[in-house]
C-alpha positions as CSV (number, residue, x, y, z in Angstrom):
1,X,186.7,-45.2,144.7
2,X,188.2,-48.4,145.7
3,X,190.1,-47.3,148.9
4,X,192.4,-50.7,150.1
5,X,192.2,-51.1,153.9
6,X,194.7,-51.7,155.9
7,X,193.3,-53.8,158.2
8,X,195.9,-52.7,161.1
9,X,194.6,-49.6,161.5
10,X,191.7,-50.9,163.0
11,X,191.0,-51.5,167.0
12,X,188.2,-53.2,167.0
13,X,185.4,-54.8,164.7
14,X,186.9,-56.7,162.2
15,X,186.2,-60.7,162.8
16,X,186.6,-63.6,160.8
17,X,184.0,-65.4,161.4
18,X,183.1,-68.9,162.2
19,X,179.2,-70.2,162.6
20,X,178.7,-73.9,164.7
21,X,176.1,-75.8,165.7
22,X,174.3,-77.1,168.3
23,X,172.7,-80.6,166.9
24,X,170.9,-81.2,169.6
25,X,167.9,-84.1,170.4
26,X,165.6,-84.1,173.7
27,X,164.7,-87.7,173.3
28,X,168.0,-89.0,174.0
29,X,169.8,-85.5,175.7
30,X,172.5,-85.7,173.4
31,X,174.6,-83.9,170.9
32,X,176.1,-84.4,168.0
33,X,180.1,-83.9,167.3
34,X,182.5,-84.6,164.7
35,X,186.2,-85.7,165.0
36,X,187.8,-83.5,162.1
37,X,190.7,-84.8,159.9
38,X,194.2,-82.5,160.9
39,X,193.3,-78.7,160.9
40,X,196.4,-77.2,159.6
41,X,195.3,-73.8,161.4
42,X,194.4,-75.5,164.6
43,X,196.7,-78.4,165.3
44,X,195.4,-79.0,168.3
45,X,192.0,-79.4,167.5
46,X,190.0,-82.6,167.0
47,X,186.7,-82.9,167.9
48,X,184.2,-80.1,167.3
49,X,180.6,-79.1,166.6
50,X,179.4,-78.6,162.9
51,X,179.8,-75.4,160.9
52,X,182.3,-73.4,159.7
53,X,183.6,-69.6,158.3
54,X,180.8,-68.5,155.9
55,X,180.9,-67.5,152.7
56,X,179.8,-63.5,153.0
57,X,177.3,-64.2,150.1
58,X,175.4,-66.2,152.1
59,X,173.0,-65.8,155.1
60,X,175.4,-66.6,158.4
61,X,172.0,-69.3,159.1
62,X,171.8,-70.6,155.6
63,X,175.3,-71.2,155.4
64,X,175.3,-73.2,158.8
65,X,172.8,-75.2,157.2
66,X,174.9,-76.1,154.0
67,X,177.8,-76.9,156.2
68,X,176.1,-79.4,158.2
69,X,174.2,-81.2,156.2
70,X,178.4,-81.5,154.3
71,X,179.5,-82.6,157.7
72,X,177.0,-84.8,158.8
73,X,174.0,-85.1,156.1
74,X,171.9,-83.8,158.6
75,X,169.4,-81.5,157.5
76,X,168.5,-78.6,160.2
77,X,166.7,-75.7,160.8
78,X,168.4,-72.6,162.8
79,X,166.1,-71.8,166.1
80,X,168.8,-69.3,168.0
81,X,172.1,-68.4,168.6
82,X,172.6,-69.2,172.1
83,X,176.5,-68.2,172.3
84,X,179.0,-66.4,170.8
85,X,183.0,-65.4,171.9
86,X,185.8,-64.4,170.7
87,X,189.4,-65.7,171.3
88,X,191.9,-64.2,173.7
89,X,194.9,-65.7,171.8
90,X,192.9,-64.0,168.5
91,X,190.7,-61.6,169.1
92,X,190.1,-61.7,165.3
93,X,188.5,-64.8,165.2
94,X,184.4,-64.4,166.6
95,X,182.3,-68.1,166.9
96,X,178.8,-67.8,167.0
97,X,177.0,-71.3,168.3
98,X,173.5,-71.7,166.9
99,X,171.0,-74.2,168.4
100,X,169.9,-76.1,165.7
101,X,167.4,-78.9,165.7
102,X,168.0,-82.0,162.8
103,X,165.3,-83.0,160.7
104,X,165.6,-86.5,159.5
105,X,167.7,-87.7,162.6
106,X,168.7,-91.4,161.6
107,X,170.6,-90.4,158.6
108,X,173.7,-88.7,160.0
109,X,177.2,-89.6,158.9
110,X,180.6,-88.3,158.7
111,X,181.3,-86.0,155.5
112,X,183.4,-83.6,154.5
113,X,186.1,-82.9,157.1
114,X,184.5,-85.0,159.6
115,X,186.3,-88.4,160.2
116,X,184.4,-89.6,163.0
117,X,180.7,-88.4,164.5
118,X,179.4,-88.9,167.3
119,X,176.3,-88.3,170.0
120,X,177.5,-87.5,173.6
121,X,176.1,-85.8,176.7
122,X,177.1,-82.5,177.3
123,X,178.7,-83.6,180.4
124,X,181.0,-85.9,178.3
125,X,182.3,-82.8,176.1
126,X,185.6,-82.5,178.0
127,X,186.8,-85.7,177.1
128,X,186.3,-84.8,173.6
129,X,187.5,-81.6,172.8
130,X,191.6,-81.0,173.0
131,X,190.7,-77.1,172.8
132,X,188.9,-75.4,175.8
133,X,185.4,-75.0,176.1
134,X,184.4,-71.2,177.3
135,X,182.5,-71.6,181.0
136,X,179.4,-69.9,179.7
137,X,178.9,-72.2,176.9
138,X,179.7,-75.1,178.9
139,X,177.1,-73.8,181.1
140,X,174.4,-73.7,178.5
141,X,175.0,-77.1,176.9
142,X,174.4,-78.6,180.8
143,X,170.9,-76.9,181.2
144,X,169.7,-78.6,177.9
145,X,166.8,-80.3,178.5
Protein backbone atom coordinates (compact mmCIF):
# COMPACT_ATOMS: atom_id res chain seq x y z
CA UNK A 1 0.00 0.00 0.00
CA UNK A 2 2.24 2.43 -1.44
CA UNK A 3 -0.05 5.56 -1.49
CA UNK A 4 2.19 8.60 -3.46
CA UNK A 5 1.81 11.94 -1.70
CA UNK A 6 1.23 14.84 -3.13
CA UNK A 7 3.04 16.95 -1.19
CA UNK A 8 0.64 20.15 -1.93
CA UNK A 9 -1.91 18.96 -0.06
CA UNK A 10 -0.15 19.60 2.92
CA UNK A 11 -0.24 22.96 5.21
CA UNK A 12 2.17 22.38 7.39
CA UNK A 13 5.03 19.88 8.47
CA UNK A 14 6.83 18.87 5.70
CA UNK A 15 10.63 20.45 5.81
CA UNK A 16 13.58 19.84 4.06
CA UNK A 17 15.92 19.96 6.32
CA UNK A 18 19.31 21.42 6.86
CA UNK A 19 21.58 20.72 10.19
CA UNK A 20 24.75 23.45 10.91
CA UNK A 21 27.11 24.04 13.28
CA UNK A 22 28.35 25.97 15.80
CA UNK A 23 32.27 25.31 15.95
CA UNK A 24 32.87 27.17 18.62
CA UNK A 25 36.26 27.62 21.09
CA UNK A 26 36.26 29.58 24.60
CA UNK A 27 39.97 30.06 24.51
CA UNK A 28 40.06 32.41 21.78
CA UNK A 29 35.89 33.36 21.59
CA UNK A 30 35.70 32.51 18.20
CA UNK A 31 33.91 30.56 15.53
CA UNK A 32 34.56 28.80 12.77
CA UNK A 33 33.03 29.53 9.05
CA UNK A 34 33.58 28.45 5.70
CA UNK A 35 33.39 30.45 2.35
CA UNK A 36 31.44 27.85 0.10
CA UNK A 37 32.29 27.53 -3.68
CA UNK A 38 28.86 29.00 -5.89
CA UNK A 39 25.64 27.37 -4.45
CA UNK A 40 23.56 26.96 -7.45
CA UNK A 41 20.33 27.05 -5.08
CA UNK A 42 21.50 29.92 -3.11
CA UNK A 43 23.36 32.46 -5.35
CA UNK A 44 23.64 34.71 -2.99
CA UNK A 45 25.20 32.82 -0.38
CA UNK A 46 28.87 32.65 0.48
CA UNK A 47 30.03 32.26 3.76
CA UNK A 48 28.28 29.89 6.19
CA UNK A 49 28.60 27.54 9.20
CA UNK A 50 29.34 23.75 8.58
CA UNK A 51 26.64 21.18 7.92
CA UNK A 52 24.24 20.41 5.57
CA UNK A 53 20.67 18.50 4.46
CA UNK A 54 21.00 15.02 6.00
CA UNK A 55 20.76 11.87 4.69
CA UNK A 56 17.35 10.43 6.49
CA UNK A 57 19.29 7.15 7.23
CA UNK A 58 21.32 8.87 9.48
CA UNK A 59 21.01 10.34 12.94
CA UNK A 60 20.35 14.43 12.21
CA UNK A 61 23.68 14.60 15.05
CA UNK A 62 25.78 11.92 13.35
CA UNK A 63 25.31 13.33 10.14
CA UNK A 64 26.42 16.87 11.33
CA UNK A 65 29.36 15.16 12.41
CA UNK A 66 30.22 13.53 8.94
CA UNK A 67 29.69 16.79 7.24
CA UNK A 68 32.02 18.71 9.24
CA UNK A 69 34.68 16.85 9.62
CA UNK A 70 34.16 16.89 5.02
CA UNK A 71 34.07 20.57 5.42
CA UNK A 72 36.69 21.29 7.72
CA UNK A 73 38.43 17.90 9.04
CA UNK A 74 37.35 18.80 12.29
CA UNK A 75 36.16 16.22 14.36
CA UNK A 76 33.16 17.21 16.91
CA UNK A 77 30.96 16.16 19.30
CA UNK A 78 27.12 17.48 19.22
CA UNK A 79 26.35 19.23 22.89
CA UNK A 80 22.74 21.09 21.85
CA UNK A 81 20.86 22.58 19.43
CA UNK A 82 20.60 26.06 20.41
CA UNK A 83 18.55 27.40 17.32
CA UNK A 84 16.34 26.50 14.76
CA UNK A 85 14.01 28.59 11.94
CA UNK A 86 12.50 28.34 9.10
CA UNK A 87 12.49 30.66 6.09
CA UNK A 88 9.83 33.23 5.17
CA UNK A 89 10.72 33.18 1.51
CA UNK A 90 10.38 29.06 2.01
CA UNK A 91 8.76 27.90 4.66
CA UNK A 92 9.82 24.44 3.38
CA UNK A 93 13.21 24.75 4.16
CA UNK A 94 13.84 24.30 8.49
CA UNK A 95 17.76 24.94 9.78
CA UNK A 96 18.52 23.59 12.97
CA UNK A 97 22.06 25.09 14.51
CA UNK A 98 23.80 22.64 16.85
CA UNK A 99 26.57 23.88 19.21
CA UNK A 100 29.28 21.71 18.66
CA UNK A 101 32.58 21.66 20.37
CA UNK A 102 35.98 20.37 17.89
CA UNK A 103 38.08 17.89 19.13
CA UNK A 104 41.57 18.09 17.69
CA UNK A 105 41.35 22.00 17.10
CA UNK A 106 44.71 22.71 15.10
CA UNK A 107 43.88 20.54 12.18
CA UNK A 108 41.03 22.33 10.44
CA UNK A 109 41.04 23.03 6.74
CA UNK A 110 38.89 23.76 3.93
CA UNK A 111 37.24 20.48 2.28
CA UNK A 112 34.51 19.67 0.37
CA UNK A 113 32.55 22.68 -0.66
CA UNK A 114 34.36 24.96 1.54
CA UNK A 115 36.88 27.26 -0.42
CA UNK A 116 38.00 29.30 2.35
CA UNK A 117 37.65 28.79 6.41
CA UNK A 118 37.92 30.87 8.75
CA UNK A 119 37.75 31.85 12.76
CA UNK A 120 35.84 35.21 13.52
CA UNK A 121 34.05 36.78 16.43
CA UNK A 122 30.52 36.54 16.49
CA UNK A 123 30.37 40.22 16.26
CA UNK A 124 32.30 40.04 12.95
CA UNK A 125 29.46 37.62 11.34
CA UNK A 126 27.80 40.51 9.39
CA UNK A 127 30.56 41.15 7.37
CA UNK A 128 30.64 37.65 6.37
CA UNK A 129 27.48 36.35 5.55
CA UNK A 130 25.68 37.97 2.10
CA UNK A 131 22.32 36.14 3.49
CA UNK A 132 20.64 37.48 6.79
CA UNK A 133 21.27 36.32 10.07
CA UNK A 134 17.84 35.76 12.11
CA UNK A 135 17.93 38.28 15.37
CA UNK A 136 17.60 35.49 17.80
CA UNK A 137 20.48 33.57 16.53
CA UNK A 138 22.53 36.54 16.29
CA UNK A 139 21.61 37.07 19.80
CA UNK A 140 22.91 33.73 20.95
CA UNK A 141 26.19 33.64 19.06
CA UNK A 142 26.93 37.28 21.08
CA UNK A 143 26.32 35.75 24.68
CA UNK A 144 29.01 32.98 23.93
CA UNK A 145 31.36 32.93 26.43
Amino acid sequence: MNKKFDWNEFDRGVFLINVLAIVYNPKTKMMLIGKREKDPYIRELGWGFPGGRPAYDEELEDYLKLEVKKKTNLDVSVKNIIFSKTYPEDRRFLSIYYFVEAKNLGEEKPREKFTEIKWIRPSEIKKYFTTSIHPKLMKILNELK
